[in-house]
N, C-alpha and C positions, 0 to 999 in steps of 0.2 A: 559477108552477106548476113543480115537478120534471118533469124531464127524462124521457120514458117509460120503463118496465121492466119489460118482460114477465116476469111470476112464473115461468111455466114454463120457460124459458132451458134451464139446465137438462138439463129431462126432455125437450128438443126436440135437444140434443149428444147426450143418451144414443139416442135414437130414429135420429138420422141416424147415428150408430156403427153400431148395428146394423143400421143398412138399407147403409152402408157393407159390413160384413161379410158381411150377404147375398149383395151384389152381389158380392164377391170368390169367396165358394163359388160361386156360380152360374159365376162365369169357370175356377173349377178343374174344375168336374163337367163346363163347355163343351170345355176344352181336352183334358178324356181323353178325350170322346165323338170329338174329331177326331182324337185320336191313334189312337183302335180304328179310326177311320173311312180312315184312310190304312193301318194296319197289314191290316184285312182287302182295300181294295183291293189294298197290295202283293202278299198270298197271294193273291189272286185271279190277277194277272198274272202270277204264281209257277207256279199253275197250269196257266192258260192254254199257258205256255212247254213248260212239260211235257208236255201233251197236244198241241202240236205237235212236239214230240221223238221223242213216242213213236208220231204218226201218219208221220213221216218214215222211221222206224226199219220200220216196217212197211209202208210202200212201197217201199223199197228190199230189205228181205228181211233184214237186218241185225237179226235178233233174236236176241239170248242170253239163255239164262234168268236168270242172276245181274244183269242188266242190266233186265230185265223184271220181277223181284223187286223190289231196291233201287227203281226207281221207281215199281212199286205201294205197297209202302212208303211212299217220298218222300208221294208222292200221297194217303195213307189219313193219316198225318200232319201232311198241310195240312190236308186236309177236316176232321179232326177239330178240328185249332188255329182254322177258321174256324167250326166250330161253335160252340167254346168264346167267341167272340170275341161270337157272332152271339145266344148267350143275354147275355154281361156287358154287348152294346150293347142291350139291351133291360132289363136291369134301370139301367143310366145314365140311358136315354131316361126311365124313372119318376122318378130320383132329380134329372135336372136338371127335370122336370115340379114335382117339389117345392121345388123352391128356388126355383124361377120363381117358384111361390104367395108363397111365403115372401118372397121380394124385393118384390108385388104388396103384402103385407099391410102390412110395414113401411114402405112408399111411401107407402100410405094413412095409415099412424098420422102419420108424417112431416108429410104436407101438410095433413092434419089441424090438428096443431099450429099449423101456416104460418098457414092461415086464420083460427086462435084469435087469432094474435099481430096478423097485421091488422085482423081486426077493434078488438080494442084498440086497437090506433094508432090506426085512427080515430077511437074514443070517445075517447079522447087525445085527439087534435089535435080534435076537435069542442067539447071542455072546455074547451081551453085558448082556439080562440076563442070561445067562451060569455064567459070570464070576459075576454079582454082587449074583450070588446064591452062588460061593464059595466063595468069600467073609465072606456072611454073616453064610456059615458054619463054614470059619474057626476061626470066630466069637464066635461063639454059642460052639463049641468043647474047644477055648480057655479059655470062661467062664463057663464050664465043668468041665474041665480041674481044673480050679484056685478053684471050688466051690469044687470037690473033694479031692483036697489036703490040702485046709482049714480046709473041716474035720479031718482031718488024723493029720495035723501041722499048728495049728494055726502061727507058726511063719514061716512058706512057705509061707501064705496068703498075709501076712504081703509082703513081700518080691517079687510074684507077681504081686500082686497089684503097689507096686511101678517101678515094671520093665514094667507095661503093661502104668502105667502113662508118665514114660520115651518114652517111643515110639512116644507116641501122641504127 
């Protein structure tokens, strides 16, 4: 019996490609989520520092207005950049939401496959012992066969024997 081969091969490369590629947008759309995600923490403690700057400045009594401007300024500039960050982290968190599916989908088509191809195998390899069992019956009935008419005529034995050597 030939050796198994699964038809689909194949369309099961092209499946794991693209569940490959999946998996790699998912890891790009993961690493800007963490890069917005350190970026707005950094503004965060950007802030923070600011607003104990500007609490310091005003316990001491040390307030200029050009100093008081520039870090209201400073200040409405970060709020805003963490704004901007804190809408584009919410449209990422949708866009890695979809590629998660997408990577889930492809998974399934994938293992799908998987299960096709073993099953196969199995019907394979259940085939092929099917047939090396009749084989070795028609084996076992032929040297039956030869061992009961030996009794019967030794010179039929004689004469199987040599037609069963001829084959081989």
């Amino acid at each position: 019996m030939p050796a198994f081969r699964f038809r689909f091969s194949t369309v099961l490369k092209l499946r794991e490609a693209t569940r490959d590629q999946r998996l790699a947008q998912l890891a790009e759309a993961l690493a800007a989520q963490d890069k917005l995600r350190t970026r707005r923490q950094s503004i965060e403690a950007e802030l923070a520092n600011l607003n104990r700057l500007q609490q310091g400045r005003r316990a001491v009594g040390a307030l200029s207005i050009d100093v008081l401007l520039s870090s209201s300024r400073y200040d409405a500039i970060l709020r805003a950049e963490l704004a901007a960050i804190a809408e584009h982290e919410t449209t990422l968190a949708a866009e890695v939401q979809r590629r998660q599916h997408a990577v889930l989908a492809a998974d399934r088509e994938v293992r799908t496959l998987e299960k096709l191809r073993e099953k196969q195998r199995a019907a394979h390899r259940s085939a092929e012992a099917l047939a090396e069992l009749k084989e070795l019956d028609e084996v076992a009935n032929r040297q039956s066969w030869q061992k009961l008419h030996a009794e019967n005529d030794p010179s039929d034995a004689i004469e199987a024997a040599g037609f069963e050597e001829a084959q081989q």
